[in-house]
N, C-alpha and C positions, 0 to 999 in steps of 0.2 A: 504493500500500500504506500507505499516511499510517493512512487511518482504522482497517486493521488495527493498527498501530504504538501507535495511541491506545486500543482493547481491548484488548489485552496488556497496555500502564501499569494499566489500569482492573482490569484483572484481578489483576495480582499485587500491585499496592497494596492492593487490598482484601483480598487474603490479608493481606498484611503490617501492616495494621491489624486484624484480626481476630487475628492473632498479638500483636500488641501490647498488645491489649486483653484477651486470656485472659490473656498473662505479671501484666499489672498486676494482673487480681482475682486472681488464683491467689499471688502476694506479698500481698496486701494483707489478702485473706479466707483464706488456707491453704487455697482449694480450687481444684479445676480444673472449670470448664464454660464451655459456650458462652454469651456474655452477648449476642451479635448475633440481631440479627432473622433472618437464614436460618438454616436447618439445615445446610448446608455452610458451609464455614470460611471467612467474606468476610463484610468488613462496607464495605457498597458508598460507604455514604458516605463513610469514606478515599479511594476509587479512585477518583471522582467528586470529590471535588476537589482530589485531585493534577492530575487532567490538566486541568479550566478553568482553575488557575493556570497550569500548563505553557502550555494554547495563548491563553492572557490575555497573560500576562508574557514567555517565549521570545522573539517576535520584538521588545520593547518596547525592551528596555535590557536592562544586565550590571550596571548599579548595584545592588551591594548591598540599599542602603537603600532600593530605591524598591520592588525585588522583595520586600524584606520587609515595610513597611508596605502595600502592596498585597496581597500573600498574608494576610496577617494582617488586612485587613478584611474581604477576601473571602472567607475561611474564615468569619471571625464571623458574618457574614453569613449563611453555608449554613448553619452549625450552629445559629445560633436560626430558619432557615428548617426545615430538619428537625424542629428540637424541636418547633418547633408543629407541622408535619404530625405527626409522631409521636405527641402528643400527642392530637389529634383521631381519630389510627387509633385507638391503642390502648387511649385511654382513662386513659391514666395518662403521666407524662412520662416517656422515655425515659433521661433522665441527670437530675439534679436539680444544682444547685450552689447551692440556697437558703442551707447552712448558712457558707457560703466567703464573704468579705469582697470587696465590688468584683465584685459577681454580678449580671450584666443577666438579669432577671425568671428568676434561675435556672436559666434554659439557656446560660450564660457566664460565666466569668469574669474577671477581667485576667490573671493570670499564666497561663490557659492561651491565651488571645491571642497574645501572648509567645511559646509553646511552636509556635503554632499557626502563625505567621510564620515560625520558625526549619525547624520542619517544610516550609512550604510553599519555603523557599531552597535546601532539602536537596535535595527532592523536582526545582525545578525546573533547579538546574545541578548536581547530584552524581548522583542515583539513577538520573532516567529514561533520563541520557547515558548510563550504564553498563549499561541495562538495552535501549537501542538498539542495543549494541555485541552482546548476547547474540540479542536479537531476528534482526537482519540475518544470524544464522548455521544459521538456521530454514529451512529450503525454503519458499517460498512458499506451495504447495498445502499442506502437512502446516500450517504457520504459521494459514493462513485455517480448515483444517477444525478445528484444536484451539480456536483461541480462539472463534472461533464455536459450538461443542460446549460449551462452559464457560460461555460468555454464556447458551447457551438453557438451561443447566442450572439457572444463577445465575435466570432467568429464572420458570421454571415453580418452582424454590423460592419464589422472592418470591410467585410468585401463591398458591400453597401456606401461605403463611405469610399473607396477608391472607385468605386463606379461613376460616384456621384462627381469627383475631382475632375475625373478624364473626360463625363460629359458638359461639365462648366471652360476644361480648358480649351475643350474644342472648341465649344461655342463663343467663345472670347475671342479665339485665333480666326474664328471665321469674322466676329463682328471688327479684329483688326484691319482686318483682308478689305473690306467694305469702305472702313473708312477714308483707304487711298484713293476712289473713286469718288469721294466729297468735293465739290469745291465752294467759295467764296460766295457764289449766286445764290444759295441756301438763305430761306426767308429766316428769320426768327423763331417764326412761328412753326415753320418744319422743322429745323435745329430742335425744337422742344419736345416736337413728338417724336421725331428721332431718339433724341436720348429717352423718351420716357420707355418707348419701346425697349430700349438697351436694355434700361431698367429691370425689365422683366424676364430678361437672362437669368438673373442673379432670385428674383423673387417669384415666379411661377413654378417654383416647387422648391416644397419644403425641408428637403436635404439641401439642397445648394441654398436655398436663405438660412439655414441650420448651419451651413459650412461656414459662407462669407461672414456670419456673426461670429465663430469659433476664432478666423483670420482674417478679420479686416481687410490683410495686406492684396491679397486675392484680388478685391475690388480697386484698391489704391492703385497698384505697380499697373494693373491693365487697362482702368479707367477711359474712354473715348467719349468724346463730347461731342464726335459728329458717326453719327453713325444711322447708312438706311435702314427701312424698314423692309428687313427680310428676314421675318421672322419664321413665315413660312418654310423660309429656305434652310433656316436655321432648326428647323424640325428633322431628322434624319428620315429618310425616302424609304426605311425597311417599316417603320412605324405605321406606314400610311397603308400597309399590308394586313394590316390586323385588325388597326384602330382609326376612328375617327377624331381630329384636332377640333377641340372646342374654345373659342375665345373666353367663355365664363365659364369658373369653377363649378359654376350652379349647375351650369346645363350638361355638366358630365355624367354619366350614367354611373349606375354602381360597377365596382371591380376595374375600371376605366383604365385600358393600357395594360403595363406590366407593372401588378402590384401583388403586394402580399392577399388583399382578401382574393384572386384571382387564385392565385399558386397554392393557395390554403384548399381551396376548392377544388383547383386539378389533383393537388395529391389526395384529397378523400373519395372522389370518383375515382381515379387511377388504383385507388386501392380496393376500391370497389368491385371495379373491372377485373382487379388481377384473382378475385376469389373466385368469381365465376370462372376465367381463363381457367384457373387449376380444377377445378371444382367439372368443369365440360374435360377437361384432360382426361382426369380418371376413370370418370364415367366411361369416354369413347376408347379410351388409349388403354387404361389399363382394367378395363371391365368391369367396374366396379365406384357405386357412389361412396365419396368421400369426403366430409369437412376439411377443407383446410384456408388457415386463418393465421392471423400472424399476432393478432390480439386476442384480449379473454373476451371484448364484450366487442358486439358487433363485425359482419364478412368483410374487411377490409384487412389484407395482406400491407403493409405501408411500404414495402420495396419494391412493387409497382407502382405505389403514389409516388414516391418518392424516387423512382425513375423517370417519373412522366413531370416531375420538376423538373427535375436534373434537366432531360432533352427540353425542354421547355428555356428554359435559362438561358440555355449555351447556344441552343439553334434558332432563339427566336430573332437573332439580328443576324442570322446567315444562312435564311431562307432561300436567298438570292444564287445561293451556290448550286451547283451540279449534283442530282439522284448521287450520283456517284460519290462523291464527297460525304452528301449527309448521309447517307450509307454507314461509310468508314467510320465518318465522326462519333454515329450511333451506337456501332456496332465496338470501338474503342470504348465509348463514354460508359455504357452498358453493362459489362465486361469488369470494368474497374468498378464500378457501385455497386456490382455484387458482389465481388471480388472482397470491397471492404466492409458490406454487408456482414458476409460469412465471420472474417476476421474479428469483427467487432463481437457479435454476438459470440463467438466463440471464449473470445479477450477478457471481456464482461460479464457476459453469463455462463460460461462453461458450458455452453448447449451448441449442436451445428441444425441447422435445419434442410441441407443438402448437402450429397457429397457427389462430386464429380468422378472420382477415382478412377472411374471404370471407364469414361469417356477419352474419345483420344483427342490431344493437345490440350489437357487442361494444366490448369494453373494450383497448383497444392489443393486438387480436388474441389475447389473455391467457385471456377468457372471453365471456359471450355470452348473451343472453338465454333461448335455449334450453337449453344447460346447465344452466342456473342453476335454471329450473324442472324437470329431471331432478333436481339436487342436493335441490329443494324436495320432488319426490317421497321419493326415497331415504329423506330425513330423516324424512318422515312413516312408513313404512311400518318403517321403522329405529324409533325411540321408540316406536309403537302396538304391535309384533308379536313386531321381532327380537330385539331389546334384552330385553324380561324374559324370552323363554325362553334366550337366549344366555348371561345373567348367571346364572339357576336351574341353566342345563348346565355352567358353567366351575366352578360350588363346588361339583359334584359327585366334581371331583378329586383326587383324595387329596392330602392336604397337605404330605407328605415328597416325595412324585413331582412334584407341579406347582410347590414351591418350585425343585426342582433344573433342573427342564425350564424353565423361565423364566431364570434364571441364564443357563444353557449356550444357550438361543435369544437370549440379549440380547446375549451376548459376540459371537454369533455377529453377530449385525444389527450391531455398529459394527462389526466387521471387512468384516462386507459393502458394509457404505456407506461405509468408507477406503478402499475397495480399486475399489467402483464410480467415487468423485471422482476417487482417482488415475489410472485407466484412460480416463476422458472425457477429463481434463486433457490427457493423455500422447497419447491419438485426435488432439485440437485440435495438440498440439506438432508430431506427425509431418506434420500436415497442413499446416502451413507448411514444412517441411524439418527441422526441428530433433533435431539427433541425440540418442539417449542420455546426461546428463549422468553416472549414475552405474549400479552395478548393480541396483539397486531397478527403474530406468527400463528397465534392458533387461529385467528380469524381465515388466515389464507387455508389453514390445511381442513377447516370444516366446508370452506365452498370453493377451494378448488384445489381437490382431494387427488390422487396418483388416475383415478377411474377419468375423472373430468379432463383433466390433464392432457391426456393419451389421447384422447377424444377432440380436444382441439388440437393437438400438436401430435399428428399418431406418427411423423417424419421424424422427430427433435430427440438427438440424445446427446448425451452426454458425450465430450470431447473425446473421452478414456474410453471410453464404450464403442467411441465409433473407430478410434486407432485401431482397435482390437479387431475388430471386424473386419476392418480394410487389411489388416495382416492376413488374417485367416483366409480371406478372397486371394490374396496372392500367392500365399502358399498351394493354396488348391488349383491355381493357375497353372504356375511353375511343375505341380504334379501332374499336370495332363501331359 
């Protein structure tokens, strides 16, 4: 559980530096906002190098002095390593300290060195000791499924947030490109709607007016005061495949575009789809009716919802390309999700829910060449067909209704997948002898007992159980 132990540091330090770092603008500027790169409240490069110092220094020495001069170059270090990535993302420097005395190229200074050391001595013999002592009183399961839940959240924000960078930079780099076609003859009164249009670069959605508030600089360094109106054109051409451009927020329909309540909704259909796909398998393929489900409560397998994101994501802005292509890319993408599917569940829960073994060219049983080109189908036939009538059919619902129905189905899905982790966990326990630690535990083994189990999951065994297996198939191979 080490590496668990080391996500939790990661995580709550980066709260605690994103707290720190609102207290200080919030003192210093009288206001309160988020000044971090994500949109959740973590600013990961605190969390990120509290624990290299912790597993740098920890087992080193207790000297004072050597953990502080050490923390304190090694901070320096990641923080003008950051600066320049930062700066390279964003296009503007993340923190500046040009104007501070004893400032390396501005992403440093001496007294926060200083700060930065003492920080880094806190962190590694006061804070994370204290925060091991709260850790180790976690249940294990419930320990692995939260911080992992938080990581993928912190996760798919970061990717969110560099998506959002790359589409502000463009749109900036195209609104420079425009301006060199300005000239002098520009009334006033066009100059202003000109810029107001620019404007709305920066404020027609709410990650990039979430950004430009986080960095100022963004809007300063690229700033144009004459600029056409080509906003249209500043819409990307794969978008207009999907979705309709509305001038008011109002008159957008619900799920409008590429958004979460959209992709929430693809994956509980997709997952929906994939129960029946298994479910008509067994019946025709292997003669015989079957459940099979990937949760306890309700027919949704989630690693077809959650493939039919995935191609969704990746292919929804390279429509534009060759059968052949989104084929590959599918049939690649496909391949790897189940791949780390398998891995996970295995990682996590101790359980495999396929095994490829016996297929030829697979991958540690995981996935398989044939699959892969089924996933390369899907994905084709998924982007060409399903996708733009599925996307046209979801914002046809009402927007007070399908806000609330998404809510109430999302609560519902992590209650289903704590309840599914803890019940595989609690299968695996009894399965070695292991009694009921507390009431929680007996709750799971009175309603979802080894019969019930088997009965949703008649594939799922245990990791040891299925090596065994796959041994004995080979031996018996080799003996023919």
């Amino acid at each position: 559980m080490y590496w668990i132990h080391l996500l939790w540091y990661f995580i709550i330090i980066s709260f605690l530096g994103w707290l720190f770092s609102s207290l200080y603008h919030f003192f210093s500027e009288k206001k309160f906002y988020n000044k971090g790169f994500l949109t959740l409240p973590f600013c990961p490069s605190y969390g990120a190098g509290a624990v290299i110092c912790y597993v740098v220094f920890k087992p080193l020495t207790n000297n004072f002095f050597i953990i502080f001069i050490g923390t304190a170059l090694l901070l320096s270090f990641f923080t003008v390593l950051a600066g320049v990535i930062g700066e390279k993302v964003l296009g503007c420097k993340p923190w500046d300290f040009s104007e501070l005395k004893f400032n390396i190229g501005s992403y440093l200074t001496f007294p926060f060195v200083v700060i930065m050391g003492l920080g880094g001595v806190f962190c590694v013999k006061i804070l994370i000791p204290l925060l091991t002592i709260g850790i180790n009183k976690i249940p294990d399961i419930i320990s692995i499924i939260i911080s992992l839940s938080i990581a993928l959240l912190m996760l798919i924000d970061f990717v969110f947030s560099i998506i959002t960078i790359h589409r502000l930079k463009k749109r900036l780099k195209i609104a420079k490109y425009d301006a060199e076609f300005l000239n002098d003859e520009e009334s006033a009164e066009q100059l202003k709607e000109l810029e107001r249009n620019y404007n709305k670069i920066f404020t027609n959605s709410i990650l990039r007016e979430r950004m430009v508030q986080a960095f100022p600089e963004l809007k300063r360094t690229a700033y144009i005061k004459k600029v056409r109106d080509k906003l249209d054109e500043i819409k990307e051409d794969n978008k207009k495949e999907f979705e309709q451009y509305y001038e008011k927020k109002e008159d957008k329909p619900f799920a409008s575009g590429f958004c979460f309540e959209k992709l929430f909704i693809l994956l509980m259909v997709g997952s929906f789809v994939g129960t029946c796909i298994e479910t008509v398998y067994a019946l025709f393929v292997e003669g015989h009716f079957e459940l099979r489900v990937g949760v306890v409560y309700g027919p949704f397998i989630p690693v077809y919802g959650g493939g039919a994101v995935l191609l969704t994501t990746v292919l929804y802005k390279l429509y534009k390309l060759s059968d052949t292509l989104i084929f590959i890319i599918s049939a690649a993408l496909g391949a790897f999700f189940e791949y780390i599917c398998s891995w996970g569940q295995e990682t996590f829960l101790g359980t495999v829910s396929w095994d490829y073994s016996d297929m030829p060219l697979n991958i540690g049983g995981r996935t398989c060449l044939l699959y892969s080109l089924f996933w390369g189908f899907l994905g084709l036939v998924w982007i060409r067909y399903i996708y733009p009538f599925a996307s046209k059919l979801i914002e046809k619902i009402p927007k007070k209704q399908g806000s609330v129905i998404v809510v109430v189905v999302f609560i519902f899905m992590l209650y289903n997948a704590f309840i599914t982790s803890a019940s595989i966990y609690r299968w695996n326990q009894r399965a070695v002898g292991k009694p009921p630690a507390n009431s929680f535990e007996r709750y799971l083994d009175n309603h979802f007992n080894d019969d019930r189990m088997k009965t949703l999951f008649p594939h799922m065994r245990d990791s040891d159980s299925l090596e065994e297996l796959q041994k004995s198939s080979a031996e018996k191979a080799k003996s023919k």
